[in-house]
N, C-alpha and C positions, 0 to 999 in steps of 0.2 A: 504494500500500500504506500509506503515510505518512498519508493522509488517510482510511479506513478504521480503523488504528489507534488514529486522534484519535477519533472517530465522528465527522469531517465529512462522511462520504459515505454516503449511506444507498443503498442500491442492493437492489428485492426479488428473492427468492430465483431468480423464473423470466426475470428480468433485464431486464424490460417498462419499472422503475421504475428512475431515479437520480435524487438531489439533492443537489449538492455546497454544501457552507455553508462559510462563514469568518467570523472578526471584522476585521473591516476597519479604517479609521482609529479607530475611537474602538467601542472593543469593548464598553462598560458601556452604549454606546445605542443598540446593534442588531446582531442579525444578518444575513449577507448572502449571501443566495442567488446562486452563481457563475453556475450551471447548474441545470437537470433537463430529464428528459424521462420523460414516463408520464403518471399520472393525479395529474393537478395538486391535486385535493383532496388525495389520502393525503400524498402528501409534502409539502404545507401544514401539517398535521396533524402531521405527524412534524420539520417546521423550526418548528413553535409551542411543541413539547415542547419541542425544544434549545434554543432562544431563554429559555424557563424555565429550564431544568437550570442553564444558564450565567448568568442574573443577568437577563436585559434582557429588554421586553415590544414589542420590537418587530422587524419584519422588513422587510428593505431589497431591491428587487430593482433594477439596472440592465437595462436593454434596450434598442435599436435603436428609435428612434421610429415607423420606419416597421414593426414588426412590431405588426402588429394582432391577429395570431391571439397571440402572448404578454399583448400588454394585457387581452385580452378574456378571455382562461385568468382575469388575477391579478385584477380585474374582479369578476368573474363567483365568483369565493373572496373577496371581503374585502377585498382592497387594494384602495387609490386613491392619487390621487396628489396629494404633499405636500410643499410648501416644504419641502429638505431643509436639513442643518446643514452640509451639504459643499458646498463650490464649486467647481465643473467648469469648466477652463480651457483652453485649446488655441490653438495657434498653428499657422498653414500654412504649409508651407515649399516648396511650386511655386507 
C-alpha cells in the first residue's frame, strides 16, 4: 500500500501490468526498476515519466545473468548494458 501511495508501483487496472521503482543508492542518478511483469514497453514508458517527474534521466535494472528472456525484454526497449557507478560485492560462506 506504502508503495502505491508513493507512486512506486504502477500496476494496470485489469492487473496484467506491474512495475515496482525505487531510488536506490544515489537517487539524483537513477531510477531502479525492483520488478515488473506485463508489457515491458508500457511500463518503460510509464518508469521514463517517473524517472523525469523525480529529477534523473536514467533507468537502472538489476537481473539474474542467466535470464535471457529479461535481457532481451530491456534489449529489445532501449536499454543496454553499462559500466555502472555501483560496485557489487559478495563473499561465500560454504
Amino acid at each position: 500500500q506504502g508503495l502505491m501511495n508513493n507512486k512506486w508501483l504502477y500496476a494496470s487496472s485489469d492487473g496484467k501490468n506491474f512495475i515496482i521503482l525505487a531510488s536506490r543508492f544515489m537517487p539524483e542518478k537513477a531510477l531502479y526498476i525492483l520488478d515488473y511483469h506485463g508489457d515491458i514497453s508500457t511500463l518503460l514508458g510509464f518508469a521514463m515519466h517517473k524517472a523525469i517527474d523525480i529529477g534523473t534521466h536514467k533507468l537502472t535494472c538489476h537481473f539474474p545473468a542467466a535470464s535471457t528472456q529479461i535481457f532481451g525484454e530491456l534489449v529489445e526497449n532501449g536499454m543496454q548494458i553499462e559500466p555502472g557507478e555501483i560496485i557489487v560485492m559478495e563473499r561465500h560462506l560454504v
